[in-house]
C-alpha positions in Angstrom: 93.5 108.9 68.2 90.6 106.8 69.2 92.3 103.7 68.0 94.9 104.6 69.8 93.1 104.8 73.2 92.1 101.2 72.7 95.4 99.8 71.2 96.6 100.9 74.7 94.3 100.5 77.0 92.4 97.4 76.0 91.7 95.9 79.8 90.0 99.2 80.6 87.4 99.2 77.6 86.9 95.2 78.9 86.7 96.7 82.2 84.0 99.3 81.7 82.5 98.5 78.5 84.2 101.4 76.4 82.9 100.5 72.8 84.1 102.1 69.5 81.1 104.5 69.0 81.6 106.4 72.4 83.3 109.9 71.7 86.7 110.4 72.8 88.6 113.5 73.1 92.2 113.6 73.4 93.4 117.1 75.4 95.5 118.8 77.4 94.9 119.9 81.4 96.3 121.1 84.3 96.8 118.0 86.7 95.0 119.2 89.5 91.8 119.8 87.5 92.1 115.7 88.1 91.3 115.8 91.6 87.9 114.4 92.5 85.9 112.9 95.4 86.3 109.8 93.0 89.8 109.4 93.6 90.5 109.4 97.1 93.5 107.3 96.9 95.5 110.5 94.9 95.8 112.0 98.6 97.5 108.8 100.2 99.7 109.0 96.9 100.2 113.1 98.0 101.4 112.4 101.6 103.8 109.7 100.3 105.5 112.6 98.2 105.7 115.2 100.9 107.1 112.4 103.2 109.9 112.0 100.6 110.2 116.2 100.2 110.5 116.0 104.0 107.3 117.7 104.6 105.0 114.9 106.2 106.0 112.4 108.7 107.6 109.2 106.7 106.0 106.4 108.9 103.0 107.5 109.0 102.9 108.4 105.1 104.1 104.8 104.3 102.0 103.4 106.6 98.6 104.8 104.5 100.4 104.4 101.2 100.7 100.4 102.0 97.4 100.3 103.8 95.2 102.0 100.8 97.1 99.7 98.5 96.7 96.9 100.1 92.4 98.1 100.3 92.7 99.0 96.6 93.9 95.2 95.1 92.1 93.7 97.7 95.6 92.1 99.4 97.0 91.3 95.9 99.3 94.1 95.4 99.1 94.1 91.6 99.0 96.7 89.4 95.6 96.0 87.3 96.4 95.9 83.8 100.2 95.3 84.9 100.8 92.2 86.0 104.7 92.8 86.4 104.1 95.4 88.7 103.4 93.4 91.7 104.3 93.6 96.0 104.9 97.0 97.8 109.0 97.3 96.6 107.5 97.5 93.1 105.2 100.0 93.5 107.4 102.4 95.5 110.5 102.0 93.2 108.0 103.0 90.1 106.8 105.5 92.1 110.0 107.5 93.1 111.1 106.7 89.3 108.1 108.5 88.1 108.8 111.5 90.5 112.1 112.1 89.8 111.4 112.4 86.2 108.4 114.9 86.9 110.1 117.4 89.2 113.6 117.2 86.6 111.9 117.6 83.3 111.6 120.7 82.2 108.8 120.7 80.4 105.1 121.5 81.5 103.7 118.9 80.1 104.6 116.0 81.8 104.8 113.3 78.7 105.2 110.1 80.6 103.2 106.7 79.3 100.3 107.0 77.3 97.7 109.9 77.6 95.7 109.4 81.0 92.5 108.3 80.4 89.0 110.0 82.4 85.9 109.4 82.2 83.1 112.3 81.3 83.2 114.1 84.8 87.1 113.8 85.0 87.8 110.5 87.1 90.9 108.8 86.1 90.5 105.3 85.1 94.0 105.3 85.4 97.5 106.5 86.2 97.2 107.7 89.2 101.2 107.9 90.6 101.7 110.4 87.4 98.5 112.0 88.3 100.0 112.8 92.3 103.3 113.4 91.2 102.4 116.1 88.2 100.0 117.7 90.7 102.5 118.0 93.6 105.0 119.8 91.2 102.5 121.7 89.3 102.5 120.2 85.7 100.0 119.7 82.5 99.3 116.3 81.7 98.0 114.7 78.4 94.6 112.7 78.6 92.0 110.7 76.9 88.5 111.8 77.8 86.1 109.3 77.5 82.6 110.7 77.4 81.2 108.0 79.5 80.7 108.1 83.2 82.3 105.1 85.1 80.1 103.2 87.7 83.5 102.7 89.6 84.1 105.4 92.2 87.3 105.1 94.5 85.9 107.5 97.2 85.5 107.2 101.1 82.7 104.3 100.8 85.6 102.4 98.4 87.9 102.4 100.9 85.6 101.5 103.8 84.0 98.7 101.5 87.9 97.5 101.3 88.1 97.6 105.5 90.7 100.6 105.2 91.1 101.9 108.6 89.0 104.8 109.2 92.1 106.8 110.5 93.9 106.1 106.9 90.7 107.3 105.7 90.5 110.7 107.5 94.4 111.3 106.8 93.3 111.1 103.1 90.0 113.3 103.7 92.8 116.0 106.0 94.9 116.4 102.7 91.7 116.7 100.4 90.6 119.4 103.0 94.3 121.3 102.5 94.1 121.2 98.4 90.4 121.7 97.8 88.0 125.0 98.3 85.3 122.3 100.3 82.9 122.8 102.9 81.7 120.5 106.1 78.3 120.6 106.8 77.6 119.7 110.3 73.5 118.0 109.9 71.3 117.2 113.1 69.7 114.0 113.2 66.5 115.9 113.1 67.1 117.5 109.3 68.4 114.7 107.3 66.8 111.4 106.4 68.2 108.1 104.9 66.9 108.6 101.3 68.5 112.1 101.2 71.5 110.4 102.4 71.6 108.2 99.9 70.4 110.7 97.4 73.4 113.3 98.5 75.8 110.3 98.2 74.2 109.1 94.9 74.1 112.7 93.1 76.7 114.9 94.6 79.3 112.8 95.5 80.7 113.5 98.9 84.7 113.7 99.7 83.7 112.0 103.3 80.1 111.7 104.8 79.7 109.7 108.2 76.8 109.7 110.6 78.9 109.7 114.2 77.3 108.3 117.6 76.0 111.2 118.8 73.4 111.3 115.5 74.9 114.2 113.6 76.0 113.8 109.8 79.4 115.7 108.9 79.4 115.9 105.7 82.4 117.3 103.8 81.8 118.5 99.9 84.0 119.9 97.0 82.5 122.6 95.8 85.4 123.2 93.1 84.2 120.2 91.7 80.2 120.6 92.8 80.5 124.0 90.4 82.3 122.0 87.3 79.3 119.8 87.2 76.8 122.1 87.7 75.2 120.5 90.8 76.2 123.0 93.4 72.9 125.2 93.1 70.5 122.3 94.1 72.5 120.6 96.8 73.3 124.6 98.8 70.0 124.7 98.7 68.9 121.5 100.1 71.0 121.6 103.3 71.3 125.3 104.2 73.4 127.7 105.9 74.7 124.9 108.4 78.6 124.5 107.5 82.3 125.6 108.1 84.6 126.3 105.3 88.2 127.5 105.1 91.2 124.8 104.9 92.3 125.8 108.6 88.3 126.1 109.7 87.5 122.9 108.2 90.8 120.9 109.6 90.4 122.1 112.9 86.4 120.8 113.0 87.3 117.6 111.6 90.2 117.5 114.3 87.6 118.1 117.0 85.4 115.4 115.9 88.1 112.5 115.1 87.4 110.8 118.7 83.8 109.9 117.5 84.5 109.1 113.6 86.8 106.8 114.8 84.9 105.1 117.3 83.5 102.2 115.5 87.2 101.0 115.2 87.0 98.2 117.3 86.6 94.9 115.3 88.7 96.8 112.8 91.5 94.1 112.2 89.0 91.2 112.1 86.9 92.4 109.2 90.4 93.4 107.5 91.7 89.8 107.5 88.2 88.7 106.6 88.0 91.1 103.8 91.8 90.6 102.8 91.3 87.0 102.4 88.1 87.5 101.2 89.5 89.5 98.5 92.6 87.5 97.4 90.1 84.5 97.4 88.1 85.9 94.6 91.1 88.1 92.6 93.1 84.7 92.7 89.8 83.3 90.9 89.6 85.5 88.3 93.6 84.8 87.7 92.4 81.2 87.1 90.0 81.5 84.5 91.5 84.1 82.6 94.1 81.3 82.3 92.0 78.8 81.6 90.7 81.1 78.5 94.1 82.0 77.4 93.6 85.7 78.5 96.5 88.3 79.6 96.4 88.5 83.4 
C-alpha cells in the first residue's frame, strides 16, 4: 500500500517531503469528515455544484469558482501534478464529469482515481473536485493518510495572500458557516493582542479572522474540527463567553458586518494584476528548469 501511495503520487512526496519511513494508513471515511479551515477552496467548489443543481445563483457561483482558481495557480490555470489539465473549459468539463459519475453510481463509496491523500489532521493534499462532489451527495471516499502534517494550508490568509477578492472570500466563509457547527467571536480591541493573534492563527486554525476598521476582531472557528484535534478546551477558554453560534445566527452577523470586512477593497484589482503576473512570472520559472533538468512538468 505504501508503495502504492508513492507510485502515484510522486510530485506530492517531492512537494512536501513525504519519505518512505513516514506511516501511512490507507482507510475509509465519510467525505465530509474532509472539511477543514485548511481547505477553503472545497466551498467555492460547493457553490459551483448547487449553481448546477439550481440551488445557488450561476453567475455568481462561476464567478468565485474562476476567481479562487485563478488565486490558487497563481494565473496559470493548471492542474499541479496534471499538466493536461490546463484553462478554465478544462477544469469545468472534469468537473461536471466527475459529478455526474458521483451522484449516478450507486455505490457509497465513491471509487474514482487513486485513494485521496491527507495529511495527519485530515487536509487533502489533493483531489479536491471528488472531495466537493462526494460531500454534496453524501458519499465515502477512499484515502491515504499520511501521518505528517503539511506546512501548506489553503485557508482565508491563502486566498488573501493570492489577492482573491475579499467578497469571494466571505462567499466561501458563508457556505463554511451553513455546513459546519462554528462559532464567531466578536473580540474588542481592548482583549486581544497581536501575539495572541498570531498564536490563535498559528495553533487553532481559524475558518476567517479579520481585524475590521472599527478595531474589533471577528473571528469565526470550527469547533467540529477544534474538538477532533483536541484543541477546543484551551482556545474556549482563552477568549470567553463573547460569541454567536447557530448557522442562521452566525450568517446573519457576518451579513451585518460585510460593509466593513470589505472595506479595504479599494486597490483590489491593482494588487491582483501585480500578484497575477507576479505569479505566472515565477510558476513559468519553475516550468523552465524543470525542463532544463528533464523533469515532468
Amino acid at each position: 500500500m505504501k508503495d502504492s501511495f508513492f507510485e502515484q503520487y510522486p510530485y506530492l512526496c517531492d512537494t512536501f517531503f513525504i519519505k518512505k519511513n513516514i506511516r501511512i494508513e490507507e482507510k475509509e471515511v465519510a467525505a465530509e469528515e474532509l472539511i477543514s479551515p485548511y481547505r477553503l477552496d472545497i466551498m467555492a467548489k460547493l457553490l459551483w455544484i448547487d449553481a448546477s443543481e439550481g440551488k445557488f445563483d450561476k453567475t455568481d457561483a462561476d464567478k468565485l469558482y474562476e476567481a479562487h482558481l485563478w488565486a490558487f495557480s497563481n494565473g496559470m490555470m493548471i492542474e499541479p501534478g496534471q499538466s493536461e489539465k490546463r484553462g478554465l473549459d478544462s477544469y469545468c468539463t472534469t468537473f461536471s464529469g466527475i459529478c455526474s459519475k458521483v451522484r449516478e453510481t450507486q455505490n457509497e463509496l465513491v471509487e474514482i482515481g487513486n485513494p485521496i491523500p491527507v495529511d495527519g489532521k485530515y487536509m487533502a493534499m489533493d483531489g479536491a473536485h471528488r472531495i466537493s462532489a462526494a460531500i454534496y451527495y453524501k458519499r465515502r471516499l477512499p484515502i491515504y493518510r499520511v501521518y505528517k502534517v503539511i506546512p501548506n494550508k489553503y485557508d482565508y490568509r491563502f486566498f488573501q495572500r493570492r489577492y482573491l477578492a475579499e467578497e469571494y472570500i466571505l462567499m466561501m466563509v458563508e457556505k463554511y458557516v451553513l455546513m459546519r457547527n462554528c462559532r464567531l467571536y466578536i473580540i474588542e480591541k481592548s482583549k486581544i493582542s497581536r501575539d495572541l493573534r498570531k498564536q490563535i492563527y498559528r495553533e487553532y486554525a481559524p475558518v476567517y479572522m479579520k481585524k475590521v476598521s472599527s478595531g474589533e476582531l471577528l473571528l469565526l472557528i470550527d469547533c467540529d474540527w477544534m474538538k477532533t484535534c483536541g484543541k477546543s478546551d484551551s482556545l474556549y477558554k482563552c477568549l470567553g463567553d463573547c460569541y454567536v453560534e447557530g448557522k442562521n445566527e452566525i450568517s446573519r452577523e457576518l451579513a451585518a458586518w460585510k460593509a466593513k470586512l470589505l472595506i479595504h477593497e479599494r486597490g483590489y484589482a491593482c494588487k491582483k494584476r501585480l500578484g497575477i503576473l507576479r505569479g505566472m512570472c515565477w510558476n513559468r520559472f519553475k516550468i523552465c528548469v524543470k525542463r532544463l533538468m528533464g523533469r515532468p512538468i
